[in-house]
DOVEXPA-810904 format. One record per atom (N, C-alpha, C, O): residue in three letters; chain; atom name; x, y, z. Coordinates in steps of 0.1 Angstrom, whole numbers, plus 5000, padded with zeros to 4 digits. Layout:
<vexzas>
[vexza 'ala', 'A', 'CA', [X, Y, Z]],
...
</vexzas>
This chain:
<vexzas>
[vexza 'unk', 'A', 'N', [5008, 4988, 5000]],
[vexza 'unk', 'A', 'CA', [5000, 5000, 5000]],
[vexza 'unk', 'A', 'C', [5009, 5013, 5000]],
[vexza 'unk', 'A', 'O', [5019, 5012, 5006]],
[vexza 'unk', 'A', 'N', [5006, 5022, 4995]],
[vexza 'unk', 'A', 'CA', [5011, 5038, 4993]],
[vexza 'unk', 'A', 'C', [5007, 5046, 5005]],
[vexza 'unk', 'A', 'O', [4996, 5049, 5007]],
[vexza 'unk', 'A', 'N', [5017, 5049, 5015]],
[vexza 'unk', 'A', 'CA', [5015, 5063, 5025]],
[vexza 'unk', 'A', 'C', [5013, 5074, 5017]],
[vexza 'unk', 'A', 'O', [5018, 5077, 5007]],
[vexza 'unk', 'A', 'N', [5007, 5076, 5022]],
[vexza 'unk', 'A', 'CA', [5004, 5092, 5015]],
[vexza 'unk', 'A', 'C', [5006, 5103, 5020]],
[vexza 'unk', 'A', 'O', [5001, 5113, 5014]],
[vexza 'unk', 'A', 'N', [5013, 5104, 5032]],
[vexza 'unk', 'A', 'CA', [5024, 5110, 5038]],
[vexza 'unk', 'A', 'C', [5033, 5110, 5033]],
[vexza 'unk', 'A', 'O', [5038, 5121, 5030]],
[vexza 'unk', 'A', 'N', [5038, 5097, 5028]],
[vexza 'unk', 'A', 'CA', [5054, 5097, 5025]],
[vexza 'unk', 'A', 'C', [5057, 5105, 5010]],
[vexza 'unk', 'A', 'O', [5068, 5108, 5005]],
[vexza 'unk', 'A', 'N', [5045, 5107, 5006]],
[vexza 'unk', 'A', 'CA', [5046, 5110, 4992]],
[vexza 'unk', 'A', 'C', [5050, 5128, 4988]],
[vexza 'unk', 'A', 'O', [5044, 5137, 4993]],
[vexza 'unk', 'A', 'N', [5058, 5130, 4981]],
[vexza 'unk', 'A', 'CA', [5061, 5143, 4978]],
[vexza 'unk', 'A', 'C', [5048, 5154, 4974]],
[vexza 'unk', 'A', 'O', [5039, 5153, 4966]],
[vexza 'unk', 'A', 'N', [5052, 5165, 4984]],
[vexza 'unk', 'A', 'CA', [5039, 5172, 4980]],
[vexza 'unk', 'A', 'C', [5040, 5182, 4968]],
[vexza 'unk', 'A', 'O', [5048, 5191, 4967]],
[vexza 'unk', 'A', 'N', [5028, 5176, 4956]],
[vexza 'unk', 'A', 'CA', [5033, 5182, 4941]],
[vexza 'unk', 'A', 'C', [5021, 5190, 4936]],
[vexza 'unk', 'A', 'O', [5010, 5187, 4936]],
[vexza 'unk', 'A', 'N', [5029, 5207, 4930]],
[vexza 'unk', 'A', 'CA', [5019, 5215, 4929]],
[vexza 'unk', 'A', 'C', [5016, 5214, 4916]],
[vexza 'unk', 'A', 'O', [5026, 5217, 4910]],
[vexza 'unk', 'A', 'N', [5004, 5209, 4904]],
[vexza 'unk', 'A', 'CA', [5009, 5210, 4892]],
[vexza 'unk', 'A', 'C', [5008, 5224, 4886]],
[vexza 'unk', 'A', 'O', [5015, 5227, 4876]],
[vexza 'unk', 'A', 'N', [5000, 5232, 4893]],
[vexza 'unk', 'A', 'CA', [4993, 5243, 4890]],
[vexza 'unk', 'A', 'C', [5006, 5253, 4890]],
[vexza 'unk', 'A', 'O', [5005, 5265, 4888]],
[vexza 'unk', 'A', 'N', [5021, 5246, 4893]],
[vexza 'unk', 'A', 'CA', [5028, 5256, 4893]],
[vexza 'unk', 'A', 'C', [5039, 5248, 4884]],
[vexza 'unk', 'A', 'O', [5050, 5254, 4882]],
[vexza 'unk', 'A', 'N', [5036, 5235, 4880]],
[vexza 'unk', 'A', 'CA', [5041, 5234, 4872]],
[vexza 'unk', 'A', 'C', [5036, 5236, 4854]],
[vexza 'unk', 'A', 'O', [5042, 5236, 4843]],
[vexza 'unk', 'A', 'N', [5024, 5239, 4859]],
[vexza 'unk', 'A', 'CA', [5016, 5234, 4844]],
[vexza 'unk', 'A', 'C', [5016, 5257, 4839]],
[vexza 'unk', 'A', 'O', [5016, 5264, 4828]],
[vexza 'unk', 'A', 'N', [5016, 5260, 4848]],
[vexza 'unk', 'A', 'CA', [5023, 5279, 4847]],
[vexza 'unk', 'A', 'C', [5037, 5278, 4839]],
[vexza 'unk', 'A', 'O', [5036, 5284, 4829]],
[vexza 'unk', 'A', 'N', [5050, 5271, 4842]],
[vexza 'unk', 'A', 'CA', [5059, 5270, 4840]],
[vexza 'unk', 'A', 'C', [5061, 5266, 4821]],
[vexza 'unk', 'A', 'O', [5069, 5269, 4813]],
[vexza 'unk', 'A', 'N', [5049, 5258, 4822]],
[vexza 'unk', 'A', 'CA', [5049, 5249, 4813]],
[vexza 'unk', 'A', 'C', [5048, 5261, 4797]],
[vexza 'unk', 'A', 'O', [5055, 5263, 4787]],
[vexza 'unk', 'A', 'N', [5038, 5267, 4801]],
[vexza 'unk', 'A', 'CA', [5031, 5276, 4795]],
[vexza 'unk', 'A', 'C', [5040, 5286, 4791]],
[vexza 'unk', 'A', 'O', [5041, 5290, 4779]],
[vexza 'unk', 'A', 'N', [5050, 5295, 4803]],
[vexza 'unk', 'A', 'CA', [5061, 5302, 4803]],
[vexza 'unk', 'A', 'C', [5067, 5300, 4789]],
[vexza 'unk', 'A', 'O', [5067, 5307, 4779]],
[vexza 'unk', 'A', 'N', [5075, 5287, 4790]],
[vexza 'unk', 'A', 'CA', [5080, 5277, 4779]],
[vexza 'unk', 'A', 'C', [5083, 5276, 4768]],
[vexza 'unk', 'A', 'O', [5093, 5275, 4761]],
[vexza 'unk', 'A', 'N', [5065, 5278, 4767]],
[vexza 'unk', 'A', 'CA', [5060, 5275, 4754]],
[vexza 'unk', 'A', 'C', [5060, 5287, 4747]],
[vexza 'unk', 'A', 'O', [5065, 5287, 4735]],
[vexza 'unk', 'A', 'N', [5056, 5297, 4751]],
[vexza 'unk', 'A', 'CA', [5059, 5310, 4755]],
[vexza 'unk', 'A', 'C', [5066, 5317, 4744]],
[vexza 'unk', 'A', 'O', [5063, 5320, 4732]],
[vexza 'unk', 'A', 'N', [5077, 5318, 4753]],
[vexza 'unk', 'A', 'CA', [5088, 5322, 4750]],
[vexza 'unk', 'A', 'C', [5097, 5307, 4738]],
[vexza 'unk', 'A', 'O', [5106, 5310, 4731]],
[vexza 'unk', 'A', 'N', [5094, 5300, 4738]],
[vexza 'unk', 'A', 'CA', [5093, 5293, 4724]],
[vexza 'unk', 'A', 'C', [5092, 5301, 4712]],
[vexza 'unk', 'A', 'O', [5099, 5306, 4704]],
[vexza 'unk', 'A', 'N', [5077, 5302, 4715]],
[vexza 'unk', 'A', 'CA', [5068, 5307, 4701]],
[vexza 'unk', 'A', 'C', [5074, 5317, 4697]],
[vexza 'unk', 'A', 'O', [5078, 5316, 4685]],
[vexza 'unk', 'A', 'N', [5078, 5330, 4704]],
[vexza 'unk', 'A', 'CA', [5081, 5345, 4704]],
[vexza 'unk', 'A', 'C', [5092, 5340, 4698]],
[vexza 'unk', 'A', 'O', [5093, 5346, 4687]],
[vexza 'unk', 'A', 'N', [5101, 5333, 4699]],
[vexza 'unk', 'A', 'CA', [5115, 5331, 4698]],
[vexza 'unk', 'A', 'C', [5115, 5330, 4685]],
[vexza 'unk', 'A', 'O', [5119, 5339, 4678]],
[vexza 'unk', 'A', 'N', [5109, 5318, 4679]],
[vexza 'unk', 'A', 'CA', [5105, 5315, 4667]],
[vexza 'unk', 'A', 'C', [5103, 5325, 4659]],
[vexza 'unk', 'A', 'O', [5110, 5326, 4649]],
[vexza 'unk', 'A', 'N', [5092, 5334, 4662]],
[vexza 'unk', 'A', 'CA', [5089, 5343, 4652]],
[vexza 'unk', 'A', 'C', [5098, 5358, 4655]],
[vexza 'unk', 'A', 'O', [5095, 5369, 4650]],
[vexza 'unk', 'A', 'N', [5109, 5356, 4664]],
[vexza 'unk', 'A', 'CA', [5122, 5364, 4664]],
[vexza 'unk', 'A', 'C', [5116, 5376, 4675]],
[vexza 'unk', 'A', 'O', [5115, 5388, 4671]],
[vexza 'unk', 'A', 'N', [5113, 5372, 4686]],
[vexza 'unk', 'A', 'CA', [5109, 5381, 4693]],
[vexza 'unk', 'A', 'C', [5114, 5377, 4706]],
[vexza 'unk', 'A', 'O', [5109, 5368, 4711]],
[vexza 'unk', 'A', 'N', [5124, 5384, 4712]],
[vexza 'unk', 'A', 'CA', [5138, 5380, 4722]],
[vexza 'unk', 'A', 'C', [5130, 5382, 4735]],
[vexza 'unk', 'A', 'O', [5125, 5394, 4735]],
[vexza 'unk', 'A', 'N', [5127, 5374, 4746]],
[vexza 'unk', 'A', 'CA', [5118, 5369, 4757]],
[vexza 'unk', 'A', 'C', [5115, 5360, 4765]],
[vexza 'unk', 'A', 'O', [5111, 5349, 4761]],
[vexza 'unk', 'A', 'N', [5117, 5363, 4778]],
[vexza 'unk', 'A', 'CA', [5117, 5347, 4784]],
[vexza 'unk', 'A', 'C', [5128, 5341, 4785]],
[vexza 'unk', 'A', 'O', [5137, 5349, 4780]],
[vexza 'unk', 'A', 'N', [5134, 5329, 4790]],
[vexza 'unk', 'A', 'CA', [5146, 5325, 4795]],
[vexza 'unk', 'A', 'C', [5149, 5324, 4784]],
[vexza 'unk', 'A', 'O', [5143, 5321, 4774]],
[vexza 'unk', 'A', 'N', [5166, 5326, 4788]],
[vexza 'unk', 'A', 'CA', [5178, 5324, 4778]],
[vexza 'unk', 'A', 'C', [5183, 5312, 4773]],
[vexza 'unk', 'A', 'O', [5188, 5310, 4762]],
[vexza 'unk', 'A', 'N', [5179, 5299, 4787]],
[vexza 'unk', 'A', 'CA', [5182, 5291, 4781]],
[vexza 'unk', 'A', 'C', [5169, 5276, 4783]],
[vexza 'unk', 'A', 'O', [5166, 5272, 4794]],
[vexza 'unk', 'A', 'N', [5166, 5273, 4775]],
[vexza 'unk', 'A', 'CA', [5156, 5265, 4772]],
[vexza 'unk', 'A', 'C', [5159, 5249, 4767]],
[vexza 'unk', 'A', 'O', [5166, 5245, 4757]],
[vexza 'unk', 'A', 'N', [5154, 5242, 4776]],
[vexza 'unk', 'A', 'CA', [5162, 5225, 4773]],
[vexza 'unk', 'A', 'C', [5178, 5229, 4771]],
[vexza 'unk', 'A', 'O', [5182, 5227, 4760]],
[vexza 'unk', 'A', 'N', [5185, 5234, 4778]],
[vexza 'unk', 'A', 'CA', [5198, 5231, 4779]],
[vexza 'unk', 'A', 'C', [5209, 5238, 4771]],
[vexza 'unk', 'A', 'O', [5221, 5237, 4772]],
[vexza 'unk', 'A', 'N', [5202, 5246, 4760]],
[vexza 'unk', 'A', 'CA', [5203, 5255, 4746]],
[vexza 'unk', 'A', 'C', [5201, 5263, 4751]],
[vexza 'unk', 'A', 'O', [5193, 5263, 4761]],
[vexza 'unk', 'A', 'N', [5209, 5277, 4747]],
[vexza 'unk', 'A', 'CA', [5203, 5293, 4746]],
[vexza 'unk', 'A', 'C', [5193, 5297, 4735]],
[vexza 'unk', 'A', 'O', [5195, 5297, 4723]],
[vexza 'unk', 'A', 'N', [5183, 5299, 4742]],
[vexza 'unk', 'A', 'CA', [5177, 5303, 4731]],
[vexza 'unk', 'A', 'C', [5178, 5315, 4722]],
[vexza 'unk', 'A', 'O', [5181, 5325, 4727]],
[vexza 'unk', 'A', 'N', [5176, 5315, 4706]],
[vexza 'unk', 'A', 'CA', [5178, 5322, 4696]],
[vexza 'unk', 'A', 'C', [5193, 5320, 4694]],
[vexza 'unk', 'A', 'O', [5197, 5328, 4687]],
[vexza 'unk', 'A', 'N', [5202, 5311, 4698]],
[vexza 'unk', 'A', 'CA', [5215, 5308, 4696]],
[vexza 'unk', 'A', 'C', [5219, 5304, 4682]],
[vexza 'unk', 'A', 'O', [5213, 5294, 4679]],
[vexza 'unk', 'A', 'N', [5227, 5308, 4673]],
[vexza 'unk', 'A', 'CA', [5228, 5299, 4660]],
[vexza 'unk', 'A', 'C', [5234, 5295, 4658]],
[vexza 'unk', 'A', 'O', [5245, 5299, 4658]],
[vexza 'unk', 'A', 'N', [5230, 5281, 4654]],
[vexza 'unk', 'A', 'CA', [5239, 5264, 4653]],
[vexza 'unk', 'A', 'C', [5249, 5264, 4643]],
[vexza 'unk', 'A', 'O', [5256, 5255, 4641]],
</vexzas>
């Protein structure tokens, strides 16, 4: 059986914000509009390969 104590307490509501941030600043990026974190999965964003 699962404690449900033991279990980490998880907000998604502040993850599923984050999420969105993300995406965000994705999009903008894409269509060359500089916003939102610099570095996204591990990459700077707008960096050229």
């Amino acid at each position: 059986m699962i404690d449900a104590d033991e279990l980490p307490i998880v907000r998604p509501y502040v993850t599923a914000y984050e999420r969105r941030e993300r995406r965000r600043a994705l999009f903008l990026t894409v269509e060359g509009v500089d916003i939102g974190p610099d570095i996204i999965h591990g990459l700077r964003a707008g960096a050229a390969s």
